[in-house]
N, C-alpha and C positions, 0 to 999 in steps of 0.2 A: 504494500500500500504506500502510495506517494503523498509527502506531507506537504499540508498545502499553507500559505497564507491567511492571513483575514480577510484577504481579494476572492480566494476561493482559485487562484490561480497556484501551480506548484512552484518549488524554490527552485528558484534558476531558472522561470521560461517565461519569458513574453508575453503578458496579455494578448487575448484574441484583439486580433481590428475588427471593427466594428462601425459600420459606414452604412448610415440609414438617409435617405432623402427624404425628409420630415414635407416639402413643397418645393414645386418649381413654378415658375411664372415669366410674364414677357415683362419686362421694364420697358422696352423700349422697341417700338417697330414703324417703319418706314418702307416706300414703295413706290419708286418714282418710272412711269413710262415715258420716256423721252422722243421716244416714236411716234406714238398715239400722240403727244402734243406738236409736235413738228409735221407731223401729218406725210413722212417719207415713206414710198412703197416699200413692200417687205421685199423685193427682189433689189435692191440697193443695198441690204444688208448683210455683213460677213460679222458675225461677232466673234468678241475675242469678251473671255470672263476672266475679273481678278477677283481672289476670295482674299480678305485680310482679316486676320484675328487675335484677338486681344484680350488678356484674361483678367480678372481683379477675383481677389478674396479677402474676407474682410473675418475679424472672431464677433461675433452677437455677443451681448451683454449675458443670456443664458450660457450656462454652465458645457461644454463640449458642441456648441454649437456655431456654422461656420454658414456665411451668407460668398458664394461665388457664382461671380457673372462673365457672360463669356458674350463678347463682343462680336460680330459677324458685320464684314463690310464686302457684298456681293457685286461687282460694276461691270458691267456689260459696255464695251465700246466696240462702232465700228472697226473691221480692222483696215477698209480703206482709207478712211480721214479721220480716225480718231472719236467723229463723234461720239454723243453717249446714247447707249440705247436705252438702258433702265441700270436702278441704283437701289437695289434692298439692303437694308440697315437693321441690324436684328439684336438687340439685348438680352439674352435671356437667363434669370438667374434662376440661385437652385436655393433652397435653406438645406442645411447636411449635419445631420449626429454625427460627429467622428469621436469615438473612443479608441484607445491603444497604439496610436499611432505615436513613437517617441517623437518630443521636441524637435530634434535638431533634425527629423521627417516627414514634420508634417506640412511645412511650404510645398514640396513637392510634388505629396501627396495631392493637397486641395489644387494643385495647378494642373495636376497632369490626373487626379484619379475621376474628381469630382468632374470636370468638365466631359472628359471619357463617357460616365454615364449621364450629360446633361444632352450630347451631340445626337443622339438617334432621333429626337425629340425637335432639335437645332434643325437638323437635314430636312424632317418634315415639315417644320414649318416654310423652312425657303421654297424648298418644293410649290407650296402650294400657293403660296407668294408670287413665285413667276409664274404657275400657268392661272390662278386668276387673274395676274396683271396683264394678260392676252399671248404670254409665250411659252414654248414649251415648258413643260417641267424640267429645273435644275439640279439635278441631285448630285449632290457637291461629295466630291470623294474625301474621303476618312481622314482625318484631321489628327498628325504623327505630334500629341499632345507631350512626348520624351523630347524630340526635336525641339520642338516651340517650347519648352520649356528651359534647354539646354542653352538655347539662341538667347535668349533673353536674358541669361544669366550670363554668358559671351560679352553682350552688350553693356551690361551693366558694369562687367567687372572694366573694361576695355572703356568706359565715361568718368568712371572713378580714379584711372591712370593719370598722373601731370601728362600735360602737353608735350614736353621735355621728353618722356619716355615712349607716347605715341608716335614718334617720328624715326624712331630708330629700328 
């Protein structure tokens, strides 16, 4: 028999993770057809799509509880002249139980774990986004949340460097 803590957890092993999505919701959504307003034939059109994304998480005043939002910037430009076709803008946050996650793991958990399960949800709603806003459906390929995670931390470390040491 294995002797356990006051946690109910044994000596020497790492609490369970424990990762509940308490809600998710839209903050913020946008949908602009730039075609339909300019009134250009759809045989003039070649599109080219950029997806940009951007993460925030924040700790709730409640006890193990994590509010993260995940930014979606979808833009559709011709690829003859650049113009723009359509521009979806998407917020969408999660509220998240996290227990057992150590300290110095859990920025990258809520950056890279919480948005993982917030994206299938993300994908549908762009989806339905561009084919109500009169164009096909978009469905945006899987989003390497270790990368963009990685990047970002790249970036940061690489603004916090003097100037002095960026050049060399």
């Amino acid at each position: 028999m294995s002797e356990e803590t006051n946690t109910g957890v044994p000596n020497g092993a790492q609490p369970a993770v424990r990762m509940q999505i308490l809600t998710q919701y839209i903050r913020d959504l946008s949908f602009e057809n730039a075609v339909a307003q300019k009134g250009l034939p759809s045989g003039e059109v070649q599109p080219e799509i950029a997806v940009q994304v951007s993460l925030d998480a924040r700790k709730r005043q409640v006890e193990n509880q994590y509010e993260v939002v995940c930014k979606f910037r979808v833009q559709s430009t011709n690829s003859k002249d650049k113009s723009p076709i359509f521009l979806c803008e998407l917020d969408y946050g999660g509220i998240f139980h996290v227990e057992g996650v150590p300290e110095d793991q859990l920025h990258p958990f809520l950056m890279i774990e919480c948005p993982r399960m917030l994206f299938p949800y993300v994908r549908r709603i762009i989806s339905d986004m561009t084919r109500d806003g009169g164009f096909p459906p978009f469905n945006m390929d899987p989003v390497d949340f270790v990368a963009l995670y990685r990047q970002e931390i790249a970036r940061r470390v690489q603004a916090e460097r003097p100037a002095d040491q960026q050049l060399s």
